[in-house]
C-alpha positions in Angstrom: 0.0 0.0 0.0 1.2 3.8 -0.5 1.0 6.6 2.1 -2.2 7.4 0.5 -3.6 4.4 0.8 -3.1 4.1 4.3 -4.0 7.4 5.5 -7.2 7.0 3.0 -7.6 3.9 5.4 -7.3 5.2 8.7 -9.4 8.1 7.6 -12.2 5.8 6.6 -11.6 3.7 10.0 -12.4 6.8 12.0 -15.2 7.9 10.1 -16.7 4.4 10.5 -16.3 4.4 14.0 -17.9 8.0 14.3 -20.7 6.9 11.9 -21.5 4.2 14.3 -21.3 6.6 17.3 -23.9 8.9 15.8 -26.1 5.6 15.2 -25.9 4.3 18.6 -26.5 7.5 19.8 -30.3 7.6 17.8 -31.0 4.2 18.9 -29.8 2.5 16.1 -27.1 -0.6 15.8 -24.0 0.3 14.9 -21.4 -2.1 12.8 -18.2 -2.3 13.4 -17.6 -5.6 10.9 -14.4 -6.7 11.6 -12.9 -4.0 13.5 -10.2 -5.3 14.9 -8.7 -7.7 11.9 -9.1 -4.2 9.2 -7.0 -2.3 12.1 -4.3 -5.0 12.6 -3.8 -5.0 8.8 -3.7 -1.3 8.2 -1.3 -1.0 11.1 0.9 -3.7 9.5 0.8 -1.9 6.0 1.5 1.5 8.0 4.4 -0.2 9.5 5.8 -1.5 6.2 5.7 1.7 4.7 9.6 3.6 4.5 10.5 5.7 7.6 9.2 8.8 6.4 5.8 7.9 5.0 5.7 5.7 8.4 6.2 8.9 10.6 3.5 11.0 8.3 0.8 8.5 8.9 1.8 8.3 12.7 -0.8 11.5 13.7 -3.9 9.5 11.7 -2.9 6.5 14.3 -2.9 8.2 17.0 -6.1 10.1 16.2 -7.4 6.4 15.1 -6.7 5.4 18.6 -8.1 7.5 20.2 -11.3 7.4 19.1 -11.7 4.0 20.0 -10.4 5.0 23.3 -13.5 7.2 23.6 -15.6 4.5 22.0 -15.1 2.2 24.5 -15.6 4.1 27.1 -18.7 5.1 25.8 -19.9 1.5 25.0 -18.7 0.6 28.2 -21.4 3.6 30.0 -23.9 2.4 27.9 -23.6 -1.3 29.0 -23.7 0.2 32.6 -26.7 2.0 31.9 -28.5 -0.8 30.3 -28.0 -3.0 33.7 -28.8 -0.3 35.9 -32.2 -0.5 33.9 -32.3 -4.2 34.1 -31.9 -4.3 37.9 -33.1 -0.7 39.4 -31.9 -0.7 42.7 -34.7 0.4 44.6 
């Protein structure tokens, strides 16, 4: 893959990932399909790229990772909202 390619890839991750966001947030499912496996491989192809293109793509990364940072951490209120509603304490 080029530089291009990549960044076009991360740049596609993160807008997937706030896509989803916006659906969860109106009550609809989100879809993540294979999150995980299409992250592994464009970090692999990121890290085959030569030094400099490597370093360029470095901020879309970082950017990439955190939003899933946030992600979690807002799946992970929502799962502790849905329990709360499944056992109110009373």
């Amino acid at each position: 893959m080029t530089r291009e390619e990549v960044e076009q890839g991360l740049r596609d991750m993160i807008q997937e990932i706030e896509n989803t966001r916006i659906d969860l947030s109106q009550g609809k499912t989100g879809q993540l399909d294979n999150i995980g496996e299409r992250i592994t491989e464009i970090c692999a192809q990121a890290t085959a790229l030569d030094e400099e293109d490597a370093v360029a793509v470095r901020p879309l990364m970082e950017e990439l990772r955190e939003d899933l940072q946030r992600f979690s951490a807002e799946l992970q209120e929502i799962e502790r909202r849905l329990k709360e509603e499944e056992n109110p304490q009373d």
